[in-house]
C-alpha positions in Angstrom: -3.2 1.1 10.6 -3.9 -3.0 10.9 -6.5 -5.0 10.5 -8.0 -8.5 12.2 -8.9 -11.6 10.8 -12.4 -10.3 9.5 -10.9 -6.8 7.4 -11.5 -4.8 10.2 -9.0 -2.2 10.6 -7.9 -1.2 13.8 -5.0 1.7 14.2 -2.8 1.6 17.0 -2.4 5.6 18.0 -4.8 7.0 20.5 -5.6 9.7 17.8 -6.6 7.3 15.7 -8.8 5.6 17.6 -11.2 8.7 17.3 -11.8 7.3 14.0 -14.6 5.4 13.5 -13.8 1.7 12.5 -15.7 0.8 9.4 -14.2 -3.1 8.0 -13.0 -3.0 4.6 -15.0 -5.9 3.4 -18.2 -3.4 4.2 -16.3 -0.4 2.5 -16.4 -2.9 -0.7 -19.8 -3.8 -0.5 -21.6 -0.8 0.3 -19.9 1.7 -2.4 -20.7 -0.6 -5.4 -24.1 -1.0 -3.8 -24.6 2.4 -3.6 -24.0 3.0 -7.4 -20.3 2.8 -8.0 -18.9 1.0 -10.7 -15.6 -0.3 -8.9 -14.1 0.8 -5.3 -10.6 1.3 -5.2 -8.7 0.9 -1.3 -5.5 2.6 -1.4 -3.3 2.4 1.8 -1.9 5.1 3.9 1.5 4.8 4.0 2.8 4.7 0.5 3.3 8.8 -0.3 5.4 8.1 -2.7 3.2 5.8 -4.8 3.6 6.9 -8.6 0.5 8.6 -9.8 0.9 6.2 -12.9 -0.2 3.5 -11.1 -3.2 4.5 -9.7 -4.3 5.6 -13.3 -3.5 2.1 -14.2 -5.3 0.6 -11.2 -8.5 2.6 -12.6 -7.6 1.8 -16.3 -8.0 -1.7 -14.6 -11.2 -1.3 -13.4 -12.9 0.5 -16.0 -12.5 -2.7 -18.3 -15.2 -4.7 -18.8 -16.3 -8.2 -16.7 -15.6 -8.7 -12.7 -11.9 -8.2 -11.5 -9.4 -7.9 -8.3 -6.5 -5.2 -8.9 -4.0 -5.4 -6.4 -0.7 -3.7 -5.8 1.8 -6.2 -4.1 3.8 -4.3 -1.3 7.2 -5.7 -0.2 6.6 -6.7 2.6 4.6 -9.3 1.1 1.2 -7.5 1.8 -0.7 -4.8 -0.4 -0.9 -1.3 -1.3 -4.4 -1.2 -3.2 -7.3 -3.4 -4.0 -9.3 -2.6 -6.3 -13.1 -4.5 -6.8 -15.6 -4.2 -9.0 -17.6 -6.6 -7.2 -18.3 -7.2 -3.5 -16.8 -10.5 -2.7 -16.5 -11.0 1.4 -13.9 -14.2 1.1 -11.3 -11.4 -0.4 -10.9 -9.9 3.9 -11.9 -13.8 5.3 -9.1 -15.8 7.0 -6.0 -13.3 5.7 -3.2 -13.1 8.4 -3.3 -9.5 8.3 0.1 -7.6 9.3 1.9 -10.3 8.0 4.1 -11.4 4.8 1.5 -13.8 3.8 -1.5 -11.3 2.7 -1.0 -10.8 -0.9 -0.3 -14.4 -1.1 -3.7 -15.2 0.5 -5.7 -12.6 -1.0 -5.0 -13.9 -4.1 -5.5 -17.3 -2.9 -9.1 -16.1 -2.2 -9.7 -14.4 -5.4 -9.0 -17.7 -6.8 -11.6 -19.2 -4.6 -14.4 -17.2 -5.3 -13.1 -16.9 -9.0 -12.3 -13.1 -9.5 -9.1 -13.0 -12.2 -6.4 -10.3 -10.5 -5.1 -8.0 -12.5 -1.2 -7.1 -9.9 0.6 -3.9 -10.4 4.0 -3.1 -9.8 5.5 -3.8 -6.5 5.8 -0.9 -4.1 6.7 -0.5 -0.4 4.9 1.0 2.5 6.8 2.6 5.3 6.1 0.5 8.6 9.7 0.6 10.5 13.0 2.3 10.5 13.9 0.3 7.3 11.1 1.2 5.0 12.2 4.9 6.5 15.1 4.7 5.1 13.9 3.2 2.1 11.5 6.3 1.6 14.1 8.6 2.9 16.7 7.6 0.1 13.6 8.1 -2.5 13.3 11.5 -2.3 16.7 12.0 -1.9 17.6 13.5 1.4 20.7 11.3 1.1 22.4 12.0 -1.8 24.6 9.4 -2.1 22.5 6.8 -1.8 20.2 5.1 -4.7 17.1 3.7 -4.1 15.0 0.6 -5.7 12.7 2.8 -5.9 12.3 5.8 -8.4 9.4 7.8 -10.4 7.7 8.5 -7.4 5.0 11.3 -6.5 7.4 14.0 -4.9 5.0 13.7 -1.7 6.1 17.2 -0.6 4.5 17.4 3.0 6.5 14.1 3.5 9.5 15.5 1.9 9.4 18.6 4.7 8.4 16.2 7.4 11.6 13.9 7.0 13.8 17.3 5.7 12.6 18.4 10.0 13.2 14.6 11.4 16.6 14.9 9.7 17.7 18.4 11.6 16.6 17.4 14.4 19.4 14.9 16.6 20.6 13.3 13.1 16.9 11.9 12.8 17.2 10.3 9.6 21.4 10.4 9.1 21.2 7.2 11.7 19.6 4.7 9.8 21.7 5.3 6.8 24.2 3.5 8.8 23.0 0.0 7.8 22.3 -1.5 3.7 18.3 -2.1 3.4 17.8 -5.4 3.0 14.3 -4.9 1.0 14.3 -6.3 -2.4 14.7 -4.8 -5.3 11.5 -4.0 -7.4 10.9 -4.1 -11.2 11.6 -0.3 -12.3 8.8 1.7 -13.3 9.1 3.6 -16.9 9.1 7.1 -16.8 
């Protein structure tokens, strides 16, 4: 899934495209104006986010006065937003797809004066790297460490990638190669 220059998503697959489009900007003004007390966006391609952090993302948002919670991915663009107020200039001029989105959303935030409150980095899977990345998470090579630990199990994922890995040496050929993704602060059992 990716998104334009207003926060509307757009997904690339033909299956997707079924979907209706609804932007995200209207997502995070019509929940709270429908009676909701925050809205929380959480991205698609992040099964192994911890469960911990989404508790802490609502923890977040349960606290008192207007806020932005955001989860930094590392690619340099975001796993979550969280809002407990609709504020349009959060989805306006963001270079969407790029390594420059958490940078500018918080730029916005600034600009329409939300304080963020930024979680712990995580990664979303997007090419054969982040693959690999989430591949030597749950462990499907066991000689390799990851960044990355304390994960949800994601166990559909988990049998999706065990299949992709039978199948031609699926996943064995990107092990070939070190990931070049930084590594993130660990997250405390």
């Amino acid at each position: 899934m990716r998104g334009d220059d207003r926060g509307r998503p757009f997904c690339l697959s033909r299956a997707c495209r079924r979907v209706p489009r609804v932007p995200l900007c209207l997502v995070t003004r019509d929940l709270p104006a429908a009676g909701y007390g925050s809205v929380c966006l959480v991205n698609a391609d992040s099964p192994t986010l911890p469960t911990k952090v989404l508790v802490e993302a609502v923890r977040l948002l349960r606290e008192p006065d207007d806020r932005v919670v955001l989860g930094p991915a590392a690619d340099g663009g975001y796993y979550l937003i969280g809002l407990k107020r609709f504020h349009r200039r959060l989805f306006e001029d963001i270079d969407w797809s790029t390594e420059r989105v958490y940078r500018q959303t918080l730029v916005r935030a600034g600009e329409v004066g939300a304080p963020v409150a930024s979680l712990p980095e995580w990664y979303d899977v997007d090419d054969d790297e982040t693959l690999e990345v989430l591949a030597r998470e749950m462990q499907l090579d066991p000689a390799a460490t990851s960044p990355y630990r304390g994960g949800y199990p994601a166990p559909s994922t988990a049998a999706f990638l065990e299949q992709l890995a039978a199948k031609n040496g699926g996943i064995e050929r990107l092990f070939a190669r070190e990931s070049s993704l930084r590594s993130p602060p660990q997250l405390a059992r």
